[in-house]
N, C-alpha and C positions, 0 to 999 in steps of 0.2 A: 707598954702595950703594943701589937701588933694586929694590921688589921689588911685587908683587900682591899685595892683601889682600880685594878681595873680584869677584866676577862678576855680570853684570847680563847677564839673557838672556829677546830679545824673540824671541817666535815663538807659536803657536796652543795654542789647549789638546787637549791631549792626551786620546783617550776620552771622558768623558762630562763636559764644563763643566770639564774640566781635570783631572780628578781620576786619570787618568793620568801628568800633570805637562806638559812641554810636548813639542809635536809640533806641527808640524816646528819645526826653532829656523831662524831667519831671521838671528841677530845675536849677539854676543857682547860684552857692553861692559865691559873689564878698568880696575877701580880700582887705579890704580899708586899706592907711597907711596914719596917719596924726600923733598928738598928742598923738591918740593911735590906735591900732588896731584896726579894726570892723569886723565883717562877717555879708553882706545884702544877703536878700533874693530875686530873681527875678525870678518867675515861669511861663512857659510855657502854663501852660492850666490853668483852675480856680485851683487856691492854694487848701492844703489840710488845713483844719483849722490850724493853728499853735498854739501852746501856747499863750493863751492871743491873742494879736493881735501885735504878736512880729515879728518882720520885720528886726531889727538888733541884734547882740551881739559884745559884750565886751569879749574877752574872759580873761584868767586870766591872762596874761602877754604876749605881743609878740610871735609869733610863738611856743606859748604854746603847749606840745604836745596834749591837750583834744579840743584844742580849735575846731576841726573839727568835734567831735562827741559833744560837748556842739551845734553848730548850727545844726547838723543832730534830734536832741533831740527837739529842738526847735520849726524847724521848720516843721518837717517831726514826729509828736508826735505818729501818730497813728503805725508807723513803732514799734515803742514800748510799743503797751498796754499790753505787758506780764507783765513789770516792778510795783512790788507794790508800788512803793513812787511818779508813775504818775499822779494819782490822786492828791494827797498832795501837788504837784510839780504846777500842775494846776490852785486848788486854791490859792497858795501864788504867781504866778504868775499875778492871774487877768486879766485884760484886758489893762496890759503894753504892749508896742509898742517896747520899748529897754529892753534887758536883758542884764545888767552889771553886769559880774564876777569876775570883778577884785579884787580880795583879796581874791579869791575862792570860792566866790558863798555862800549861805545857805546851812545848816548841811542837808536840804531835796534834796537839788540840789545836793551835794555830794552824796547820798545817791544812787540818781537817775541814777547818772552818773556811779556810779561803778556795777549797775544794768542793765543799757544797755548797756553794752561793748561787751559782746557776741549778740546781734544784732547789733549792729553794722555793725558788722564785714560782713554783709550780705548786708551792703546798697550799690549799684552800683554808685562806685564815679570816674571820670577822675579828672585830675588835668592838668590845664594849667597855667604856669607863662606868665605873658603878657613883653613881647619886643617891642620895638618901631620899625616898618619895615623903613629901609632907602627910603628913600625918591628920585627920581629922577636917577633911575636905577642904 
């Protein structure tokens, strides 16, 4: 069985530098645990084109530290057209649905990834782990 353990949600800050929480949400990035890791994509308004027609990721190991900017990269591609190895990245990409990095990705994907690090860093991200609420007061 697989299931969600935790949510990753890009969108604006809410009220005053955020402190409303977020508004509007733009994205929804669900951390699946089975056999292995996933990050799915679930967006709010019409998606922005993603890589291919890529919808999940594999990232490289369990709670990988890139694993969060490999789905921002993903999904959210146009966030980093400054990057020159996007294009490249695109093409070998295709019109895949899953992106598996498990074993580290392609020397382009590498490339790519240590090219968007400084955007990154710009992308508006909450983080929620999901808990099970007790039930029955």
């Amino acid at each position: 069985m697989a299931g969600f353990s935790r949510i990753y949600c890009v969108g604006g800050d809410g009220g005053y530098e955020g402190a409303d929480g977020i508004h509007p949400m733009h994205l929804q990035i669900w951390q699946g645990e089975g056999n292995r890791q996933w990050l799915e994509a679930h967006w709010f308004e019409a998606p922005p084109q993603p890589l291919g027609q890529i919808r999940r990721v594999v990232p490289v190991g369990p709670d990988h530290q890139d694993a969060l900017l490999d789905a921002c990269i993903a999904f959210l591609p146009d966030h980093f057209a400054g990057c020159p190895s996007l294009e490249r990245v695109r093409a070998e990409v295709g019109s895949a649905e899953l992106l598996d990095l498990d074993g580290g990705g392609s020397a382009a994907w590498r490339e790519l990834r240590e090219e968007a690090r400084q955007a990154f860093h710009s992308v508006p991200i909450w983080e929620a782990e999901l808990r099970r609420v007790p039930s029955g007061g």
